[in-house]
N, C-alpha and C positions, 0 to 999 in steps of 0.2 A: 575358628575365628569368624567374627560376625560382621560385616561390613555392608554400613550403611549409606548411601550416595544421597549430599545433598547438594542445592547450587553454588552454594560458598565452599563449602568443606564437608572431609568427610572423616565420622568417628568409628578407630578400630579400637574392638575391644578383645584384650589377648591378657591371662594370665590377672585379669582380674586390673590391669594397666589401661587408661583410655589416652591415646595420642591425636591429639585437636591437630586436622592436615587440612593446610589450605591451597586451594587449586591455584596454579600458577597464571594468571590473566592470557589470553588466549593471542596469540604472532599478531600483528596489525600489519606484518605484512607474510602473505599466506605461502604455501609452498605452490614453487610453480605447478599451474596448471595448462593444461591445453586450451588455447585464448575460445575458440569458436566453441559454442555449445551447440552439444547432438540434439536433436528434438526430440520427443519422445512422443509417440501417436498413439491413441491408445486407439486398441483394436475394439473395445466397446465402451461406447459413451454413457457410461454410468456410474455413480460414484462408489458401487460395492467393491466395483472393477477396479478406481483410481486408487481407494483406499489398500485394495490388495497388494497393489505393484509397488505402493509406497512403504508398506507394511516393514520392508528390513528399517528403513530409516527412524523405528521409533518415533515416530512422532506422537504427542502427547495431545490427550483431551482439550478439543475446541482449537484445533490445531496451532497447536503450539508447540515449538521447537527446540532445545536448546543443546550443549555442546556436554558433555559427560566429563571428558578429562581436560578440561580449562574451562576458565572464569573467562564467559562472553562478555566483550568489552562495551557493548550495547544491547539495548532492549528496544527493539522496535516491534510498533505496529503496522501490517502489512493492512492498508482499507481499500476495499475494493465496491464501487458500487456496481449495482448489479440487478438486469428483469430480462429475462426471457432470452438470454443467450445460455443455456445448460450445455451446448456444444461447445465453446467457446469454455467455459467454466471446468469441462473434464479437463483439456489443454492443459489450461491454467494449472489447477491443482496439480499436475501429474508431471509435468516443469518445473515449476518455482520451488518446489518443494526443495525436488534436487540441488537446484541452482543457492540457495540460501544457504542451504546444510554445509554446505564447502564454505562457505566463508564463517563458520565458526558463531555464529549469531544467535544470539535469544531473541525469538520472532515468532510473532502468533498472527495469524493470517484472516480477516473479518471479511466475510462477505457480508455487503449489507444490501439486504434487499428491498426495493418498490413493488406494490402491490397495493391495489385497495379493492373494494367489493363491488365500486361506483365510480364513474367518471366525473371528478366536481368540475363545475363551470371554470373552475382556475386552472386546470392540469392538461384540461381533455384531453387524459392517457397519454400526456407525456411524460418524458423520463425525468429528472431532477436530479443529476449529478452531484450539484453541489450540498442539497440539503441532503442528500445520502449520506457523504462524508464529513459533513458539519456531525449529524447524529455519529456516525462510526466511532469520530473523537473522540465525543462526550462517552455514549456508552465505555468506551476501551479502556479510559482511564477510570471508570469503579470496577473495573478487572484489576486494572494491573498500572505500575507507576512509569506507563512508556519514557524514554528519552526523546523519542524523535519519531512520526510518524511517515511512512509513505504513501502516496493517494496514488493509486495504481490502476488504471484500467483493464479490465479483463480478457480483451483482445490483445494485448500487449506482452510478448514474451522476448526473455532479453536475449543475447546472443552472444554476447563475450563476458569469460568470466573472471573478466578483469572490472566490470561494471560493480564497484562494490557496494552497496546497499549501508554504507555508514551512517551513522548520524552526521551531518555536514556542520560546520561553523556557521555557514551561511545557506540560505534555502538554495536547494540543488536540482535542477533540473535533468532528468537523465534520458528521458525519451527524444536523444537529440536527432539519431540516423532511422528514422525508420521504414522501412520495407516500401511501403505501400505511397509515402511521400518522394519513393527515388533516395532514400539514405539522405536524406539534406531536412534542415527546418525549413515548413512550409513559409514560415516567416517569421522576422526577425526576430518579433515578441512571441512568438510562441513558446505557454508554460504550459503547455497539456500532457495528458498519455501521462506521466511516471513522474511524480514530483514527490523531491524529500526535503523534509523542513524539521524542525526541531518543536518540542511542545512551548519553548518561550515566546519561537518566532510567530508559530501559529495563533498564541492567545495574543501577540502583539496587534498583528494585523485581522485580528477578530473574525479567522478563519471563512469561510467561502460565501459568498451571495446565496440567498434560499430562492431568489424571485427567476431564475433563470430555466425554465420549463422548455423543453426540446433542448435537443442540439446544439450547442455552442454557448461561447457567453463569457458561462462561469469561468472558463480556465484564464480569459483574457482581463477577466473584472482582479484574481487573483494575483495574474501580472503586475497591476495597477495598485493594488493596496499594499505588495511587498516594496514595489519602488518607493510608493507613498511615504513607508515607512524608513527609508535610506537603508533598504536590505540590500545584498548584492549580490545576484542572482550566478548561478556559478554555473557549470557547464561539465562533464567529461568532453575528451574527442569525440571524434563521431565516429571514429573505429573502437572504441570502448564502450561508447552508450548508442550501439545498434540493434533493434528490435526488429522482432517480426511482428508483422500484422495476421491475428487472424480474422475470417471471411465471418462477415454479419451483413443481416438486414440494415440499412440505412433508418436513421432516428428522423422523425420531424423536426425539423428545422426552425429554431426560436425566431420569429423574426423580426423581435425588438429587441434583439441579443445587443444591439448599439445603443440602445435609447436609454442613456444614462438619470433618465430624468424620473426613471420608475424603479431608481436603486434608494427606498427608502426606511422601510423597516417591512422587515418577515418573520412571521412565525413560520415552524413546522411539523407535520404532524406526522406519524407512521406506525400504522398498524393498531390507529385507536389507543396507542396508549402512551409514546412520546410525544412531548409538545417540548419543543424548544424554541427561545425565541433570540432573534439575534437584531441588533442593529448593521444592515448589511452592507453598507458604502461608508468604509472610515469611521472610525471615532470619532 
């Protein structure tokens, strides 16, 4: 017998007979699991190492995941923007991996990375969060036809595995207890660290500010265009969406992160060869 595995169904061919089998859509609600997750540390910070240890889990070129014997009920994209934390990024990968695979999900995981050869007058070597993940979008969907993406920082690992990584109805905030904040929101509006929204939701609100260079900013400008848009921002408990922090250098600090008055249109560039341009404050 010859048997061939594909994401829908799979063709067995016996006695010259072909039987079209379709996978049965995968529990929406999981078998219990043990709520706290174990960390996982890896003993050498290198990705030949991460990918070894990750190696039973099958995971697929450009890492990308899916479930073998059930039809995953979602397809997301995991984006992650990302410079010069590699220690922070072994974590990451040698975690989440885990953590996904149990909850049955078609998921491919983007690191997008900042980098240039020169410091421009506009950046001066700082980070740009949000034009990371504006690009992560666009490239991910001439991959692949996401449902719903997650913008996920890379210090950011979850802790119960009840935090499930769905596509949301409405954009979802899940970095609500974490570690390093005392387990509580720094404050009220806080939409940072782990946010999941939907591809309809995000081309509503015309996805992230580009003008937000250092530290801060963007996540609160993101705050503002989903309420704008009469979205409604949803929440797990904070014993279900508790993360750990891991240990980084501190970013320069934008410090017109407030100054609403320089939210006007952005291009962006990376790596010389994407240019994307967005209208950044509302429609």
């Amino acid at each position: 017998m010859l048997q061939v595995d594909n994401k829908n169904q799979t063709n067995e061919l016996e006695n010259n007979n072909v039987t079209l089998i379709h996978l049965a859509p995968c529990p929406q609600i999981l078998p219990a699991l043990k709520e706290r997750v174990d960390l996982f540390v890896p003993a050498r910070e290198n990705l030949e190492y991460v990918a070894l240890q990750l190696s039973q889990l099958r995971i697929l070129e450009g890492g990308h995941q899916m479930p073998l014997e059930c039809e995953a009920r979602y397809k997301i994209a995991i984006l992650v923007p990302y410079r010069n934390r590699f220690k922070n990024l072994c974590w990451f990968l040698l975690n989440l991996h885990p953590f996904l695979t149990k909850q049955k999900l078609d998921y491919t995981i983007f690191i997008i990375e900042q980098f240039s050869e020169s410091s421009s007058k506009e950046d001066d070597g700082r980070f740009n969060r949000g034009k990371l993940l504006n690009i992560g979008y666009t490239e991910a969907l001439k991959l692949s036809d996401f449902d719903c993406f997650f913008f996920h920082d890379v210090d950011l690992l979850p802790m119960n595995n009840g935090n499930i990584y769905s596509c949301p109805d409405q954009p979802r905030h899940l970095a609500v207890a974490v570690d390093k904040y005392n387990n509580k929101l720094p404050y009220g509006q806080y939409f940072g660290g782990v946010v999941g929204m939907s591809r309809t939701h995000f081309k509503l609100i015309n996805g992230f500010s580009n003008i937000f260079w250092g530290w801060g900013g963007e996540d609160d400008d993101l705050y503002y265009r989903t309420t704008f848009h009469r979205l409604n921002i949803t929440r797990y408990p904070p014993k279900v969406a508790s993360y750990h922090s891991l240990s980084h250098p501190r970013q320069k600090v934008n410090p017109h992160r407030y100054n609403k008055d320089n939210h006007l249109f952005g291009c962006l560039k990376v790596i010389n060869y994407v240019i994307i341009c967005y209208n950044t404050y509302y429609k």
